[in-house]
N, C-alpha and C positions, 0 to 999 in steps of 0.2 A: 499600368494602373492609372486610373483618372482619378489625380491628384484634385482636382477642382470640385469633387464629390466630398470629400472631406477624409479625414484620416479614417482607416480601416477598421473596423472590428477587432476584439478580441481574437471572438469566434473564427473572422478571416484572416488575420496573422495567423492562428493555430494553422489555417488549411494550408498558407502560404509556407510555413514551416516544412510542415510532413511534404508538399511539393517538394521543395529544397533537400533536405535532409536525410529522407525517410524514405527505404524502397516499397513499393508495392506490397501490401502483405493481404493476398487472399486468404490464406486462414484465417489470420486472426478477426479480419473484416466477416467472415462467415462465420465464425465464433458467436462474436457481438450480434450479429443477428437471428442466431440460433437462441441465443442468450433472451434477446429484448422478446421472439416471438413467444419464448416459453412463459414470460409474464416476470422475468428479474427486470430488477431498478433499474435504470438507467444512470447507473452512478458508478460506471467503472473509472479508471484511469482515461484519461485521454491519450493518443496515440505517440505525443512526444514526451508526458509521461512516463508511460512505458517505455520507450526507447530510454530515459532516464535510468531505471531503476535496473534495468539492462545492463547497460555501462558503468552504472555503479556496482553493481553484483563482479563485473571485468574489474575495474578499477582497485576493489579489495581482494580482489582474486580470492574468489568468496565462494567454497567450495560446497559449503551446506547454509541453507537460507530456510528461513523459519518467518512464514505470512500467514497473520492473524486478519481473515477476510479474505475470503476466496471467490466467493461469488459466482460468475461464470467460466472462470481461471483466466482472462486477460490479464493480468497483471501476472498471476501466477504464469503464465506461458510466457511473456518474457523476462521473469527471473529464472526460471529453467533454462533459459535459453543463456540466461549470465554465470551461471555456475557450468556452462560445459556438457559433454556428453557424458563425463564423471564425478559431476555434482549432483546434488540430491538436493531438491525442494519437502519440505513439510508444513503442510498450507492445511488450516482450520476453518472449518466450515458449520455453521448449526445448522442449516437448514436440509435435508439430504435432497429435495428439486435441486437445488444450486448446486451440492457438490455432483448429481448424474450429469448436468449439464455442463459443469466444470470437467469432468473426467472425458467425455467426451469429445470438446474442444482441445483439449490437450492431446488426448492420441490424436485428432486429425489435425495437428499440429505436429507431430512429430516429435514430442517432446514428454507423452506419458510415463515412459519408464522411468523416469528420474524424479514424479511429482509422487509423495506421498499425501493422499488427501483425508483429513482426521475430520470425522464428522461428530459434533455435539457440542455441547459447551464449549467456548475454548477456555475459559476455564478451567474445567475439567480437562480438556485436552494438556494445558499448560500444567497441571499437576504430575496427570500423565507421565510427560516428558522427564518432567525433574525427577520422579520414579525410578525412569528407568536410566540415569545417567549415563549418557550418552556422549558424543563427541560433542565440541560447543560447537554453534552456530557460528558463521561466523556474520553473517548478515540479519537482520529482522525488521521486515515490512511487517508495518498496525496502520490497519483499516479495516477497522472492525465495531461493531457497539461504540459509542464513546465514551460512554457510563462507566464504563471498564478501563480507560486509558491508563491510570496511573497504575495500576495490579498486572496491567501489560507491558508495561516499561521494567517495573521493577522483577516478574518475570524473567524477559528478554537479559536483564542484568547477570541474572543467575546462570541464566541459559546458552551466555555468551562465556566472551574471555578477553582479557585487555586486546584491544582493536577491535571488536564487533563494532559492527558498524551499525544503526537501530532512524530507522524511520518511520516518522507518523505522519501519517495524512489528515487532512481535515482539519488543521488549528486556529483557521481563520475567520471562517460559517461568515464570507461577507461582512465581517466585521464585528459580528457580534459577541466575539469572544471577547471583546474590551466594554464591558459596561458595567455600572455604579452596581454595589450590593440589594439597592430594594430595584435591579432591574432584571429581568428575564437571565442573565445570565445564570444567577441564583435560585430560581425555580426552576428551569429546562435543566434534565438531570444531563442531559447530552451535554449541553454547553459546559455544566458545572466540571463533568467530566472531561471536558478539553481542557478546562484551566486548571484541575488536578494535574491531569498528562506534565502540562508545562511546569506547573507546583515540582512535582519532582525531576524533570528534567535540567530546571536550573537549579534544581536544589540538593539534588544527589551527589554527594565528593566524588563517586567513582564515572561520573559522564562530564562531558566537557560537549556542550550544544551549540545551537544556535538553529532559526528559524528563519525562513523565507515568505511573502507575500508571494503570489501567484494569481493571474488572471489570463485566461484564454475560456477556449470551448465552455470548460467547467464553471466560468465564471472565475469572483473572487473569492480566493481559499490561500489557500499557506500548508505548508508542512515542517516539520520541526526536523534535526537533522543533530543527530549524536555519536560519540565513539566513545563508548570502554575504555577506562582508563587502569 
């Protein structure tokens, strides 16, 4: 590397990472692009993300995982892949484009029999569940709407069991999540809706939290990081 160019990229530390790190992964790379040509965001996980969220599904030996935001299933493809060949994903999706798109990356991934994909509100999905009482979760990825943060935390609360482990993506929008009351944070129902998230995340007796800063590919963001107590 030509140091005399001046320090690296976000962007090109993320590549230098997944170089290092990270083996080869043709599906998921043909996912993404299965994904971006059907006309979804462009606002998945980045790829040491996922590896992330992967290892932490290992790390709680996290047998059922519960993702609010499905999207084109990258993210869901590798928490499937962190709960095992007998763990179970249950991933919410409103859009039904995204969730055919997601169901398909996952079988050619190798990974579909273990994803249940809930298409509609996830709200309505999250009633659902608690409906039908079920085993708890023991993991739960939110990225999903932000307007909805705090009603997805306190969900996932329900939905788990002391040790659930509960992540949120997106707490940081670049910084904007820290501004005065007459500024944009308080008219953007999105933003309003991050700092609800956080509202109960440090403010819940039963979570014990804490949050991260994060800048690569995706730019700068953050995600919050909780356990059931």
């Amino acid at each position: 590397m030509d140091s005399s160019a001046g320090p690296a990229t976000p962007a090109e530390v993320d590549a230098y990472l997944v170089e290092k790190l990270l083996a080869p992964e043709p599906d998921l790379d043909a996912g993404r692009v299965r994904a971006h040509a059907a006309g979804l965001p462009h606002i998945e996980v980045s790829e040491v993300q996922g590896k992330f969220l992967m290892l932490l599904a290992e790390i709680a030996s996290a047998k059922r995982v519960l993702e609010i935001g499905t999207l084109g299933g990258y993210s869901t493809t590798w928490l499937a892949r962190g709960v095992g060949s007998t763990g179970h994903v249950v991933t919410c999706e409103f859009e039904p484009l995204h969730a055919s798109i997601a169901a398909d990356n996952l079988a050619a991934a190798g990974v579909g029999d273990r994803v249940d994909i809930r298409i509609g509100a996830a709200l309505d999905t999250l009633d659902a569940l608690l409906a039908e009482d079920g085993e708890p979760f023991d993991l739960v990825f939110i990225d999903a709407d932000k307007e909805n943060n705090a009603h997805y935390i306190q969900t996932a609360i329900s939905l788990g069991r002391p040790g659930t482990v509960i992540v949120v993506d997106n707490v940081v929008r670049e910084g904007w999540v820290l501004r005065t009351p007459e500024s944009t944070a308080e008219t953007d129902p999105m933003l309003r809706g991050v700092r609800e998230g956080l509202d109960v995340l440090g403010g819940n007796p039963r979570l014990d939290a804490t949050a991260m800063q994060t800048v690569g590919v995706k730019g700068w963001d953050g995600f919050a990081l909780a356990v059931v107590r």
